[in-house]
NULUMLO-927964 format. One record per residue (C-alpha): residue number from 1; x, y, z; chain. Coordinates in Angstrom, 2 decimals. Layout:
REM residues N
NODE_num_east_north_up_cadena
NODE_NUM_X_Y_Z_A;
...
REM end
This chain:
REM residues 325
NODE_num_east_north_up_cadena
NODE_1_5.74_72.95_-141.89_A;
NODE_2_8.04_71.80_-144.50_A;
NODE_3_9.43_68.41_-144.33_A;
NODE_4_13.11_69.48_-144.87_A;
NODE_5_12.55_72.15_-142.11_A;
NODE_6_11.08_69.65_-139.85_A;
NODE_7_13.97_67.65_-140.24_A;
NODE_8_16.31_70.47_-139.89_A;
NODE_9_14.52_71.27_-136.26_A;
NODE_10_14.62_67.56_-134.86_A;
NODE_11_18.16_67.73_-135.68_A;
NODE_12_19.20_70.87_-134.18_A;
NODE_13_16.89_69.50_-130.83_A;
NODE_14_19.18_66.53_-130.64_A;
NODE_15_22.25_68.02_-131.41_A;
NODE_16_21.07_70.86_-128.20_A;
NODE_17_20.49_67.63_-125.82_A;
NODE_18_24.20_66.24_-126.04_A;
NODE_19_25.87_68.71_-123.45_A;
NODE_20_23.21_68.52_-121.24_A;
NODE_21_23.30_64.11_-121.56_A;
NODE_22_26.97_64.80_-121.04_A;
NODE_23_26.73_67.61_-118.18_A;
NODE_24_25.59_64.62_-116.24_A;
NODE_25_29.07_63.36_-114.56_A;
NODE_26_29.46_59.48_-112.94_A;
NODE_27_28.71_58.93_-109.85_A;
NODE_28_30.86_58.61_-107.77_A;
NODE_29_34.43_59.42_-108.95_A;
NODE_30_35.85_60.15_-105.72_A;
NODE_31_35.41_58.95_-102.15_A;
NODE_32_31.66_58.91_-100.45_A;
NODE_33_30.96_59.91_-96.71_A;
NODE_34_29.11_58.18_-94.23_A;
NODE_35_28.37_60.64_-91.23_A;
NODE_36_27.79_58.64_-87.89_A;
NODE_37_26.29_59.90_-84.84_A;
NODE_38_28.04_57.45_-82.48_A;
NODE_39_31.52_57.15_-81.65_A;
NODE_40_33.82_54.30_-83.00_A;
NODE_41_33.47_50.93_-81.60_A;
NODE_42_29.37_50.65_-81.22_A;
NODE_43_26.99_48.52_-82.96_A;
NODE_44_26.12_51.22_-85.29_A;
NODE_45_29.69_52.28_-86.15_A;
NODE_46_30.50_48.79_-86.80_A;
NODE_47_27.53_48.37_-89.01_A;
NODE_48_28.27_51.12_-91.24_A;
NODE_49_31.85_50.03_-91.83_A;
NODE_50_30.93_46.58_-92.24_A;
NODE_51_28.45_47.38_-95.01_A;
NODE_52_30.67_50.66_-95.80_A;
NODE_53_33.38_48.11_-96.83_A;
NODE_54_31.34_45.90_-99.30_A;
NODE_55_29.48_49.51_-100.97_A;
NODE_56_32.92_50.53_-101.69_A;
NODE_57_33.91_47.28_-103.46_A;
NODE_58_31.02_47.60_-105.48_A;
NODE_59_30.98_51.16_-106.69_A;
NODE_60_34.86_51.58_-106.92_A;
NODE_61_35.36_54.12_-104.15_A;
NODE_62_36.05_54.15_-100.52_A;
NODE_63_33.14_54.98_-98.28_A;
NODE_64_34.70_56.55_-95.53_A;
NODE_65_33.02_56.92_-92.07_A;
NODE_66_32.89_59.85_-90.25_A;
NODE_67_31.72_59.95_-86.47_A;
NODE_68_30.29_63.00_-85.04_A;
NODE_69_28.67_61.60_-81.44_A;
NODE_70_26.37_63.69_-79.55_A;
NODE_71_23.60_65.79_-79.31_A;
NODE_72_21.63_62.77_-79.49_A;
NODE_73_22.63_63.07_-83.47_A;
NODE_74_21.73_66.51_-84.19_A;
NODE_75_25.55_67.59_-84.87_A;
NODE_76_25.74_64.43_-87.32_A;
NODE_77_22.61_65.39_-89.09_A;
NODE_78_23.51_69.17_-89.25_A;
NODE_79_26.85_67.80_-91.29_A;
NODE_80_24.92_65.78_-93.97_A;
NODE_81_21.16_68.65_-94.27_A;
NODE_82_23.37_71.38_-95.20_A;
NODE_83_25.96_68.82_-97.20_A;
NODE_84_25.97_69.13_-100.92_A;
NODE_85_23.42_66.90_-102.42_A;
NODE_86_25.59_65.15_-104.88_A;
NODE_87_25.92_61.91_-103.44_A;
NODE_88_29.32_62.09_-101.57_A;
NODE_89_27.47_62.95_-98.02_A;
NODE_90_25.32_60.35_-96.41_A;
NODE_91_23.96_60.02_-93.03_A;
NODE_92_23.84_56.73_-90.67_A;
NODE_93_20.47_57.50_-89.90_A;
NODE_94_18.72_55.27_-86.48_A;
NODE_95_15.92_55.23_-84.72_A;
NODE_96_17.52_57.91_-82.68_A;
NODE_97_17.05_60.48_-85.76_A;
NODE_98_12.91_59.67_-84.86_A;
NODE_99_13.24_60.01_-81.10_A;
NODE_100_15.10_63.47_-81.30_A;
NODE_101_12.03_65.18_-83.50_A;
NODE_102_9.42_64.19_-80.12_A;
NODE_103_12.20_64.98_-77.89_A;
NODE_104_13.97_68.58_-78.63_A;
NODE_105_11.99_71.77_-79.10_A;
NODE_106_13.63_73.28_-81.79_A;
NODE_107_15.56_70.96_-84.69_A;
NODE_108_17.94_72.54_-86.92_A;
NODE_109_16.59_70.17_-90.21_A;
NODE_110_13.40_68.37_-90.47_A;
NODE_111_14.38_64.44_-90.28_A;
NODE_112_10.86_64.11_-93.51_A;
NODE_113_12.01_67.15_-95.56_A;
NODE_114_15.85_67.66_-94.80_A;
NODE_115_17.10_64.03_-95.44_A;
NODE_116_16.34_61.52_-99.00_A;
NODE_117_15.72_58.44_-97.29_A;
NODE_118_17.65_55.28_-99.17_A;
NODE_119_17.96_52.25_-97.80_A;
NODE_120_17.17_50.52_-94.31_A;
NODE_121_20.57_48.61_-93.11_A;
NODE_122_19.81_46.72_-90.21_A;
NODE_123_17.45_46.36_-86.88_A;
NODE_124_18.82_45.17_-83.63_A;
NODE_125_17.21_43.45_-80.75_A;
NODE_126_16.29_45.09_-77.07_A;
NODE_127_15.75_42.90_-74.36_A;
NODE_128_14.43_42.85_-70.46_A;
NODE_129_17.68_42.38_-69.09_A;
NODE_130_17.86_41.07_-65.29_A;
NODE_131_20.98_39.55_-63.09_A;
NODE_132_21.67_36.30_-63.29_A;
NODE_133_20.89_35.18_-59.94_A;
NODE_134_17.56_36.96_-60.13_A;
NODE_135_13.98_35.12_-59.19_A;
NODE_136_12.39_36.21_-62.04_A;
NODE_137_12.46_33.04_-64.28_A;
NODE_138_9.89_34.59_-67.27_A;
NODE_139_9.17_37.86_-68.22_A;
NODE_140_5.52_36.51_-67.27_A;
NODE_141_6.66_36.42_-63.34_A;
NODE_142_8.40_39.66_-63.53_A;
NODE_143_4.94_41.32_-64.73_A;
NODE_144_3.12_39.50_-62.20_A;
NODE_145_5.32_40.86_-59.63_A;
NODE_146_4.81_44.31_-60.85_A;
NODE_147_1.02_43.64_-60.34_A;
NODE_148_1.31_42.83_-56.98_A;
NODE_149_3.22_45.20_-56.07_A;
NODE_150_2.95_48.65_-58.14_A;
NODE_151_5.61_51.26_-57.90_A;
NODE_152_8.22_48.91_-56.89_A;
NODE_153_10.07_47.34_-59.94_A;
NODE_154_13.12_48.99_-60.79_A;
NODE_155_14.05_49.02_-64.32_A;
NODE_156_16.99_50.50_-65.33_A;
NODE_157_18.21_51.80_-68.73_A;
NODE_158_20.78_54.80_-70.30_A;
NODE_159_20.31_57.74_-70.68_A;
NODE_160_16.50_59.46_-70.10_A;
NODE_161_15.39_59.94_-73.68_A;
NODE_162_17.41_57.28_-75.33_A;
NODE_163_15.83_54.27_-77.54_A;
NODE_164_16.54_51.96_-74.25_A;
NODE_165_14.77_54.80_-71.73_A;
NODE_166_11.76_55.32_-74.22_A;
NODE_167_11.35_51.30_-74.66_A;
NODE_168_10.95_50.95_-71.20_A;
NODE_169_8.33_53.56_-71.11_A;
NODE_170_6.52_51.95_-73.68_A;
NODE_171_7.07_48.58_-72.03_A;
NODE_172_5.50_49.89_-68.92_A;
NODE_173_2.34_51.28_-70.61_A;
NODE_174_2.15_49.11_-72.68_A;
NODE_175_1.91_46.11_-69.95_A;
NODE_176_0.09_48.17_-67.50_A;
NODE_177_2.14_47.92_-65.17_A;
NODE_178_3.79_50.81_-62.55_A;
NODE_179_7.17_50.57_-62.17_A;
NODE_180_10.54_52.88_-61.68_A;
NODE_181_12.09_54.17_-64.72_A;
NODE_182_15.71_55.11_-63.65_A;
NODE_183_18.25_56.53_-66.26_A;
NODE_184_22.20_55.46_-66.01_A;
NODE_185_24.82_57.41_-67.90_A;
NODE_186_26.36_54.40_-69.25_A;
NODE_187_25.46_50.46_-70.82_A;
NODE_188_28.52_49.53_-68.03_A;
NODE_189_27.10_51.59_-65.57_A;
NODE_190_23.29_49.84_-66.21_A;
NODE_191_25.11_46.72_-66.04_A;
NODE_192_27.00_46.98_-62.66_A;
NODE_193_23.54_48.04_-61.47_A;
NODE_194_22.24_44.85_-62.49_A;
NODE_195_24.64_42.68_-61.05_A;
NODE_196_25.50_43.97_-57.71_A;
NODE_197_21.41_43.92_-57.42_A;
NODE_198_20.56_47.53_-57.43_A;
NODE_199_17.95_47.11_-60.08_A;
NODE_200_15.55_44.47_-60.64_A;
NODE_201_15.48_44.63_-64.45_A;
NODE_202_17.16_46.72_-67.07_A;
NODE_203_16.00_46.85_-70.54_A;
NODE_204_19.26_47.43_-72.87_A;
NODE_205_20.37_46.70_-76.69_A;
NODE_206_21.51_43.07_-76.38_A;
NODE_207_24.29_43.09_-78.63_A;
NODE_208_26.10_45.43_-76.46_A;
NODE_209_25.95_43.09_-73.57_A;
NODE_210_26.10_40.17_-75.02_A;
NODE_211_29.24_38.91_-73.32_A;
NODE_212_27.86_39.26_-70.14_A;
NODE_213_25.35_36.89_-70.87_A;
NODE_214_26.90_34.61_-72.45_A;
NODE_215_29.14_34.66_-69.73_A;
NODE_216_26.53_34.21_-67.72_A;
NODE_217_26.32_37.23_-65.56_A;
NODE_218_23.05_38.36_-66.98_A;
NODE_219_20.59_36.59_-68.55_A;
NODE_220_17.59_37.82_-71.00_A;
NODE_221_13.68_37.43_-69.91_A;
NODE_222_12.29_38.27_-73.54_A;
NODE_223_13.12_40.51_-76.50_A;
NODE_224_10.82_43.23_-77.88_A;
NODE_225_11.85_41.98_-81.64_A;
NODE_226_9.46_40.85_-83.79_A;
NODE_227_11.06_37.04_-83.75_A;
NODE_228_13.54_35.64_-81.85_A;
NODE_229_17.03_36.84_-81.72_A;
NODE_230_19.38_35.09_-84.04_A;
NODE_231_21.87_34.77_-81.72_A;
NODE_232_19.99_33.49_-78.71_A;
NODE_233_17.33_31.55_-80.32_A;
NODE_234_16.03_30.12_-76.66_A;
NODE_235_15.15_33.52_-75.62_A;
NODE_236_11.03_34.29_-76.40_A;
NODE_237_9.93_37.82_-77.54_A;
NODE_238_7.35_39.55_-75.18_A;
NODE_239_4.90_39.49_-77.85_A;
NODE_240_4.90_35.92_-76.97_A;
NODE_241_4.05_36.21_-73.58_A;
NODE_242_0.45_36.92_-74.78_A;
NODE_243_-1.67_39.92_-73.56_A;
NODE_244_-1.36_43.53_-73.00_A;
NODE_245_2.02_42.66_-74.69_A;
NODE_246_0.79_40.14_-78.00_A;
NODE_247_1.48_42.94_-80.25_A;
NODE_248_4.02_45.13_-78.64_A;
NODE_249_7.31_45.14_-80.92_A;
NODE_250_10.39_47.67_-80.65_A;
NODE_251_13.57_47.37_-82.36_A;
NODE_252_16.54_49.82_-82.69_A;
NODE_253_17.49_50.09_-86.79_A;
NODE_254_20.11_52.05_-88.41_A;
NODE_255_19.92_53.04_-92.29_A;
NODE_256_21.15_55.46_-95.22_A;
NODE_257_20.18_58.99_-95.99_A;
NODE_258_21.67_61.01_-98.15_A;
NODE_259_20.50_65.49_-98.39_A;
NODE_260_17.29_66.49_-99.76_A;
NODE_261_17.39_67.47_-102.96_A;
NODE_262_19.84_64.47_-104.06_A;
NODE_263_19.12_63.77_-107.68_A;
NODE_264_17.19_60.77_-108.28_A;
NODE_265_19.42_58.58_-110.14_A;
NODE_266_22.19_59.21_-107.29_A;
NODE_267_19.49_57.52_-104.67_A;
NODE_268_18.12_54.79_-107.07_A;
NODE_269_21.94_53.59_-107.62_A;
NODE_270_22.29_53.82_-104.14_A;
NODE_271_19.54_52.24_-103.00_A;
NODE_272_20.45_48.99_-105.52_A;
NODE_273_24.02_48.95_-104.30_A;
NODE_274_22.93_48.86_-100.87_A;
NODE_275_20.35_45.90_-101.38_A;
NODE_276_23.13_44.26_-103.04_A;
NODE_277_25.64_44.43_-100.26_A;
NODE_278_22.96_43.65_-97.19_A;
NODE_279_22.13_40.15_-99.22_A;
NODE_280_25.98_39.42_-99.49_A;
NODE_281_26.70_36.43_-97.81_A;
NODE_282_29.70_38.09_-96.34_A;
NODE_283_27.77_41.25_-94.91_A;
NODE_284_25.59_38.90_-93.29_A;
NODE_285_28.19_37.37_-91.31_A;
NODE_286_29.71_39.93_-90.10_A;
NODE_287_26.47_41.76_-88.88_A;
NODE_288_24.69_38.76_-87.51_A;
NODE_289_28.38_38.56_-85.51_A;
NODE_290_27.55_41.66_-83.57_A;
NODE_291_23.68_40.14_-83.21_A;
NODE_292_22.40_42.32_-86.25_A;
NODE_293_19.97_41.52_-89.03_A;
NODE_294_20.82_42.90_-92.00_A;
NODE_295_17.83_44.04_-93.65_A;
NODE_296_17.53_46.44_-96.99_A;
NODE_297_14.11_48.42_-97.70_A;
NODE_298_13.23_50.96_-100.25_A;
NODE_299_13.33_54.69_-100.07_A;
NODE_300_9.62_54.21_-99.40_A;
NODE_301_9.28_51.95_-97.08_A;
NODE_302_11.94_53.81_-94.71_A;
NODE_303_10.82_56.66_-95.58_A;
NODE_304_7.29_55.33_-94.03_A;
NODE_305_9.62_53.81_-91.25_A;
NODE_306_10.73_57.03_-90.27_A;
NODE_307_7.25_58.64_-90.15_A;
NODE_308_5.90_55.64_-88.05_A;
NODE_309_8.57_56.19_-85.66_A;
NODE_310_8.51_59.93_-85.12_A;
NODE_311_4.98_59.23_-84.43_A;
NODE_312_5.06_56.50_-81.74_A;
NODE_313_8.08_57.91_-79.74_A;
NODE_314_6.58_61.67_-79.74_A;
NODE_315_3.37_59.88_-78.30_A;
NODE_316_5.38_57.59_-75.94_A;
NODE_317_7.34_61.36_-74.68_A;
NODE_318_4.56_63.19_-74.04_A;
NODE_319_3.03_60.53_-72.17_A;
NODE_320_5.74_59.93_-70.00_A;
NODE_321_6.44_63.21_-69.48_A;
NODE_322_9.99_63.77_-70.24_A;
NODE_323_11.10_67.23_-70.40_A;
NODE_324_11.75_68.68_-74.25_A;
NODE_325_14.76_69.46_-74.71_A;
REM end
């Protein structure tokens, strides 16, 4: 080929790649939705506006939060599968979006194919919750009571098929121990259980109830985190406890999706912004306030998060029994 009409081509390819450089607008240049599945108020609501609040300073916009409660989070995550994947529709995604894949028959999205994982937010601490008067001084005496005397421990939690119901099924198996599962519709139903002695144990998110133990109404036996909690630094985990339970670990997380399908540079900004904003000082605070780690991952690592936890709570369902929804 002629040099001149070489030229002439290489120009004529650049000059062709402008619009399409230019086609590609800023993101974002208008406000960006966070879709909840809990209502107002909740650790997880809180979360998302605390971090919500920071993202916003640093990309310019508001990030405004959107609740949509129920269905164990299947309405939320209908909002944000079929969204537009341009950035402006995220999901609050939890450990709740792995539990509802083992627990209902029929999903309308697949959690691994509908949803571009981002960023991990934050995990929060469950506990073995028991009254404050009760005789159980370790977690170690309460096991060695359910020993002695199988089918007789009461353990409450909320709702059959939540985190908290599922961790105590796990607990239970895990320990080998045989002991009474029983669902309450509430976290202030579980806890007037608890104190007026109906139950011998209840195994609950402790930031939720933190007030009543600091208040001294409840106290906490051992948390299923993978250290200590932050705010209650005296309290062991019950991997400590040795045993059956040496390597047993649950925590409840929240983090950011945004649609399948989102274009890469959308989720890599994303994902940067986010780390930024969980390693603020200020973000820290406020989280570790309501008993939360703040904790950022990449789109990898939840996205192996996710998989690992669709996996264990399908198992921990099927074993136990529960009904699919």
């Amino acid at each position: 080929m002629h040099p001149d009409r070489r030229q002439a081509l290489a120009a004529l390819a650049a000059f062709a790649a402008v619009p399409t450089v230019r086609a590609q607008a800023p993101w974002p240049t208008r406000p960006v939705r966070v879709v909840v599945p809990f209502g107002p108020g909740g650790v997880a609501d809180l979360t998302a506006r605390a971090v919500g609040q920071k993202l916003g300073e640093q990309l310019g916009q508001t990030i405004v939060i959107d609740n949509r409660p129920g269905a164990g989070g299947v309405t939320a995550g209908i909002v944000v599968a079929q969204a537009a994947p341009d950035g402006y529709t995220l999901l609050l995604m939890s450990n709740g979006t792995a539990v509802s894949q083992g627990l209902f028959k029929k999903l309308p999205f697949d959690a691994q194919k509908d949803f571009a994982p981002v960023s991990l937010l934050a995990t929060f601490d469950l506990g073995v919750i028991v009254p404050a008067n009760s005789h159980f001084a370790t977690l170690g005496e309460l096991l060695v009571s359910a020993r002695a005397n199988p089918g007789k421990l009461n353990i409450g939690t909320v709702a059959a098929g939540s985190t908290q119901n599922l961790a105590a099924e796990l607990f239970k198996s895990t320990a080998g121990i045989s002991a009474q599962v029983i669902p309450f519709n509430s976290t202030p139903a579980l806890v007037t259980a608890l104190r007026s002695g109906e139950l011998d144990a209840g195994i609950e998110i402790i930031a939720p109830i933190k007030a009543q133990i600091t208040g001294k109404a409840l106290r906490v036996l051992a948390s299923f985190g993978e250290r200590r909690p932050t705010g209650l630094p005296d309290v062991p985990t019950a991997a400590e406890s040795g045993g059956a339970l040496a390597h047993l670990q649950i925590a409840s997380w929240n983090a950011i999706a945004a649609p399948a399908r989102t274009p890469p540079a959308i989720i890599e900004r994303l994902t940067r912004e986010l780390q930024v904003a969980l390693a603020s000082r200020q973000v820290r605070e406020q989280l570790a306030d309501l008993d939360v780690d703040a904790r950022s991952s990449t789109p990898e690592q939840l996205q192996a998060l996710l998989a690992s936890e669709i996996r264990r709570w399908s198992q921990v369902i099927a074993q136990a029994k529960i009904p699919r929804q």
